[in-house]
N, C-alpha and C positions, 0 to 999 in steps of 0.2 A: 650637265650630268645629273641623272636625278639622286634622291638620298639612297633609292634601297642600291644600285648598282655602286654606291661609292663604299653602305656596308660589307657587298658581297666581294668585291677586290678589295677589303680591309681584310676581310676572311683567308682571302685566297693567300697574302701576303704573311698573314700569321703562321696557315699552316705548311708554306715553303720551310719554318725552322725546325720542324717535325724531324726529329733523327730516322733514317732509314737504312733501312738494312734489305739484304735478300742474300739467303746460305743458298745451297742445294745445288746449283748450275754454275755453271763460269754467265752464261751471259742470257737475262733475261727479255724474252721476246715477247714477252704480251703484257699488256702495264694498264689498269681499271678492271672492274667486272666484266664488262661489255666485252673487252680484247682475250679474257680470259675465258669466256663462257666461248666464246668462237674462236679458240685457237690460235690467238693474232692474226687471224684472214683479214683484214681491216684494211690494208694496202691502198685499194679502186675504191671503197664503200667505205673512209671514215669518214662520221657524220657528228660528230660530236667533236668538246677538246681535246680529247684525245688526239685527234689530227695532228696535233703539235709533234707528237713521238712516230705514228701513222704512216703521215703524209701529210707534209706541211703544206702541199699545194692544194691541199682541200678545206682549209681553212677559207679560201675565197666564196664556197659554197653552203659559210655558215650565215648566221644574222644577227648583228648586235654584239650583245657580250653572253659569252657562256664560260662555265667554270666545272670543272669535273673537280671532286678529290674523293680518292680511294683507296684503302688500305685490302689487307686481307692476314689470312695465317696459312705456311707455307710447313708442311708436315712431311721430313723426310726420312728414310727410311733405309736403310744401306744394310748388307749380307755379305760376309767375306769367308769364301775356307777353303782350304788345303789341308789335304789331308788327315790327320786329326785335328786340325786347329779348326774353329770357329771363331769368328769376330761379330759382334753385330754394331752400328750405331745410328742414332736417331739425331735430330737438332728439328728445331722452327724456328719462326720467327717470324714478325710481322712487318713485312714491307707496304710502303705507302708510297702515291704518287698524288699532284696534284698538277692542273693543266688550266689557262685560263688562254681567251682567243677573244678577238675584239675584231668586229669587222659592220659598220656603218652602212647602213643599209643602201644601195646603191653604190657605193664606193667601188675603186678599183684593185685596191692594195686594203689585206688582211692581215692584220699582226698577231703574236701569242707568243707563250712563255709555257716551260711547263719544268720540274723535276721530280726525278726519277731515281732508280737505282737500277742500271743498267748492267753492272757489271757484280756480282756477290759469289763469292766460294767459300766452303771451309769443309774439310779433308783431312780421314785421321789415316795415313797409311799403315795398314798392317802387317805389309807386305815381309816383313823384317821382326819382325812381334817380339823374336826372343833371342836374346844372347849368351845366358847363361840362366840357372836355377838363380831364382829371387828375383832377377827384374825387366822390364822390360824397355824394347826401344818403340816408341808413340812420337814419329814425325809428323807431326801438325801443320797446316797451311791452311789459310785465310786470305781474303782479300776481299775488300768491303768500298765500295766507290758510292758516289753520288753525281748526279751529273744536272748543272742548267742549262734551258736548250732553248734560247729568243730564237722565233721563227720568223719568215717574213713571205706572204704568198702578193700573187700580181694575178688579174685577169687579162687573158689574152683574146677572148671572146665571149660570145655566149655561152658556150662550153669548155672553151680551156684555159687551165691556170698553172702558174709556174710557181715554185717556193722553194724556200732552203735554209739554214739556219746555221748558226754555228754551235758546238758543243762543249763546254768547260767541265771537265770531270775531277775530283778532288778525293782522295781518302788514302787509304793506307795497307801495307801486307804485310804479314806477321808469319816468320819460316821457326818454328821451333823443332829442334830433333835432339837426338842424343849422338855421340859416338866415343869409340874406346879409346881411351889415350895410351892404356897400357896394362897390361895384363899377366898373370904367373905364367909358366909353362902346362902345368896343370890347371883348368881351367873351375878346377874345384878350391885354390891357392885363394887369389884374388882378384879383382874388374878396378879399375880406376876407370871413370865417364865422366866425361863432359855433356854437358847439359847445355847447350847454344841457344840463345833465344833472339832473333833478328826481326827487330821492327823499323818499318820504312813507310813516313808521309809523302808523298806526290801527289804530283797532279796533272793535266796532260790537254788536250784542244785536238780539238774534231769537228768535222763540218760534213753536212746533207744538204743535197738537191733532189728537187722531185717536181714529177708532171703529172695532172693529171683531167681526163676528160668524164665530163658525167654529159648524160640524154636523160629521157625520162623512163627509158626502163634498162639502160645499161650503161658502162662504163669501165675506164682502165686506169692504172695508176702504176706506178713507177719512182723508187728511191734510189739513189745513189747514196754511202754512206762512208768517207775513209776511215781508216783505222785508227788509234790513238795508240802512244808509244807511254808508258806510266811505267819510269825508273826513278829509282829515288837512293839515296843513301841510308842504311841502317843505322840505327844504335844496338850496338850487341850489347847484351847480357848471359855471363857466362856462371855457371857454377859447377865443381868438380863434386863428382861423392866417388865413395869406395862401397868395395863388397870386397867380402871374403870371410875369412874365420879371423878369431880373436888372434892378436899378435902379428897378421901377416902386413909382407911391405905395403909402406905409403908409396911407395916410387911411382914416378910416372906421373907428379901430377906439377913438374917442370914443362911437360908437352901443353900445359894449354895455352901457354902463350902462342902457340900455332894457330889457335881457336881465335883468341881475343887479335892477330896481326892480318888474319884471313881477309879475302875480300869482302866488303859489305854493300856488295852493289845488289841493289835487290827490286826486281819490276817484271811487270806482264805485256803485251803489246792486246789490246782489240782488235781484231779483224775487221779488215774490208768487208763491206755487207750490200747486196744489190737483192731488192725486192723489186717485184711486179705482179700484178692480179687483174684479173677482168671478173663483175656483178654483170649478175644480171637478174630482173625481174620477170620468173616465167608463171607468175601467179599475181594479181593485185595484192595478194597480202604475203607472197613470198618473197624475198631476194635469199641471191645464191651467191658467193664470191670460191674463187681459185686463187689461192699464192703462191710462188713460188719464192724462194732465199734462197740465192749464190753467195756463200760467204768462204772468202781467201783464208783459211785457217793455215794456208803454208806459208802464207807472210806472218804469222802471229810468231813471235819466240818469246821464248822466259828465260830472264838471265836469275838463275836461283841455284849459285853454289853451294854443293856439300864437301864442306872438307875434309880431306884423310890425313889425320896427323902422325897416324904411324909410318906416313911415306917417307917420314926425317926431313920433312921444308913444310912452308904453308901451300901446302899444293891443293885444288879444288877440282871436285869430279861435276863437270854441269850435265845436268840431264839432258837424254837425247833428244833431238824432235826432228819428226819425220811428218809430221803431218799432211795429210792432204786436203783441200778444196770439198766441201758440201754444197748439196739440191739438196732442198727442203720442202718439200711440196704442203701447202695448208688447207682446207676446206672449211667455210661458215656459213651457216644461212641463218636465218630470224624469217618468225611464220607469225602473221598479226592473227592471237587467238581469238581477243573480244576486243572492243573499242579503244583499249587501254593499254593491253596487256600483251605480250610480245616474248614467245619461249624462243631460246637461240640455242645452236648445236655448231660443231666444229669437232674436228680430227687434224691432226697433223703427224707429221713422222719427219723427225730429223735425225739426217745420219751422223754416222760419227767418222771425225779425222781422223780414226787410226788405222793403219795401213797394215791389210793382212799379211798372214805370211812369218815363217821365221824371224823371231825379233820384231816385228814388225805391228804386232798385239799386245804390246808389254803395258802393264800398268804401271804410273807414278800416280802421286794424290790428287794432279791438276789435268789430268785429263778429259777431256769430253767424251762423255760414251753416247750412241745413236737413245734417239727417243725418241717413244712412240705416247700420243699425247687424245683422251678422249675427255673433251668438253660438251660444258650444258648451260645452262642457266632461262631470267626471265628477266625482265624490263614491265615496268609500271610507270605509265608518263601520266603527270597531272598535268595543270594548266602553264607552269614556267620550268617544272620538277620534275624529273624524272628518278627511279629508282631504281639501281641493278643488283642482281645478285648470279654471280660465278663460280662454276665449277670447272676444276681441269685435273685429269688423273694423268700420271706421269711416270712411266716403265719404260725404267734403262737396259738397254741390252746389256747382256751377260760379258763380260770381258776374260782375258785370260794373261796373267803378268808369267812373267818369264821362269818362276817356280812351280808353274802348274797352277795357281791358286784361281780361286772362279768370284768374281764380284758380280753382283745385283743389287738394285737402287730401284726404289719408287718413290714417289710422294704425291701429296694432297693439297691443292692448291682451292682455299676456299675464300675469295676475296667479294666485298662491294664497293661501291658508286654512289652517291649523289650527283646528279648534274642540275644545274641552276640552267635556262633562259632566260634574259634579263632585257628588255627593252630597253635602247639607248636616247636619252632624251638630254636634252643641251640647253 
């Protein structure tokens, strides 16, 4: 193995410790420059390491050692209101991936590694904003994962290869709300609140299969991907305050022990997820890819209790879910502009699981709303290096929670790339 290939997997290795994050979405579908500038169309046409997140069965059709790592900044943007109320809120954050793939020129079997941040939320519900003059209720959710993903591709011919991998995902969710332990008859009297604060480490395993066939001006691709099940036990952190005017009762703040006895079970499931796309080359310097994403959002549930301690037990309200099944349909090409230099485009439009209809549109904070997604960017390859840079704009469809209230959501996803070529020598 020569020196500079043992520097660049020293590199790779380092920056796997990199902490990562990703707010804004339950689950993120496009991971480097390259995957974000085209929308995640990637599916039939990864051609880089990325394949490891991709299509792991295209890692057969890479050479040597190559290593992608790529961050970006993730700028959202969220608009709530009912009637006279407005809310606005904003968050970023910078998510990074890095992906490394080794495959011996002539060999039969392709390996890689890559992680990611697959899974990122965080959600201020407004939905509920105010209880009394002076304060408010700001239920909070987060949920912040990391996930390693060793892949392993086989060739089955001159054009096809099989792959699959397993997935190890690890971090943590964080439900904070408030609610009323007890209160005057006059509501102008006094509030006694609890303040609930529930955080849970987990971590959970998942596994992909995928096939895929490349020609020299076309080809298709195909993932299977189950779902992961990430429940975990809380540590609750409680604390009581009051309102009211000078003098009135403390009562009421005997009920938190309803709070601190509640249940502390706390987790998300991942959905089942089935891609497939066909490229194709209908220019020497164009290619074209179509995807589409089947993902089982009716298998996904969240066990994420609210407790009502004025019911007199610790009794818990869990939130509904009706969800239904998404198509996701994706679009990417890359057009070779000069020797070097390579502008990429991509559209997508994912719908959203919520089920029209009476009740059936209702907001909570962990919801997925449809998205419609326009991407851009460019690519600059040297002799071993190539460089990318990614744009993707991201408008949530308008939603409507069960008070009448109207939510809207964008964000700015402006991420790059390095990728290394490395010649493999023994």
């Amino acid at each position: 193995m020569s020196r500079m290939s043992c520097r660049a997997i020293a590199l790779f290795v380092v920056l796997l410790t990199i902490p990562i994050r990703a707010y804004g979405q339950f689950a993120t579908f496009q991971h480097g420059a390259r995957g974000t500038a085209e929308a995640g169309a990637l599916t039939a046409r990864a051609a880089d390491a990325s394949s490891v997140f991709y299509n792991p069965a295209a890692l057969i059709q890479l050479e040597n050692v190559q290593i992608q790592i790529g961050c970006g900044v993730d700028l959202l943007h969220a608009d709530y209101a009912r009637d006279d109320l407005r809310a606005f809120s904003s968050d970023s954050n910078l998510p990074a991936s890095a992906f490394l793939a080794f495959h011996p020129v002539g060999a039969a079997i392709a390996v890689g590694v890559g992680i990611d941040s697959p899974v990122g939320f965080r959600h201020t519900d407004v939905t509920d904003a105010s209880v009394g003059p002076g304060f408010e209720l700001d239920p909070d959710f987060e949920a912040h994962f990391r996930e390693v993903h060793p892949v392993v591709a086989v060739r089955l011919g001159a054009r096809w290869s099989v792959g699959g991998g397993v997935r190890y995902l690890r971090g943590w969710l964080r439900d904070d709300y408030d609610t009323v332990l007890d209160s005057g008859r006059n509501p102008n009297t006094f509030f006694v609140l609890g303040a609930r604060s529930a955080r849970a480490e987990t971590d959970g395993w998942s596994a992909d299969a995928a096939i895929a066939f490349r020609d020299r001006v076309w080809g298709f691709g195909a993932v299977a991907s189950r779902g992961a099940a990430l429940n975990g036990i809380a540590r609750i952190d409680l604390t009581v305050r009051h309102f009211g005017l000078p003098g009135a009762p403390r009562a009421g703040t005997s009920a938190a022990y309803l709070l601190e006895d509640a249940p502390r079970g706390l987790g998300i499931d991942v959905p089942p997820e089935y891609r497939a796309g066909i490229w194709a080359a209908p220019h020497r310097r164009m290619r074209l890819e179509g995807d589409v994403a089947f993902i089982q959002w009716a298998q996904a549930g969240w066990y994420r209790p609210r407790e009502q301690p004025l019911c007199g037990a610790p009794c818990s309200t869990l939130l509904r879910r009706d969800w239904r099944n998404t198509i996701s349909p994706r679009i990417g090409m890359d057009i070779d502009v000069a020797e070097h230099l390579q502008v990429i485009g991509g559209v997508a439009f994912d719908t959203s699981p919520l089920r029209a209809g009476p009740g059936g549109a209702s907001l909570t904070p962990d919801q997925p709303a449809a998205l419609s997604t326009y991407a851009g960017g460019i690519t600059y390859d040297f002799a071993h290096v190539s460089l990318d840079a990614g744009y993707s704009f991201h408008r949530a469809g308008r939603s409507q929670d069960v008070s009448g209230g109207q939510l809207s959501s964008n964000s700015h996803v402006w991420a790059v790339s390095i990728r290394w070529r490395l010649p493999w020598a023994t």
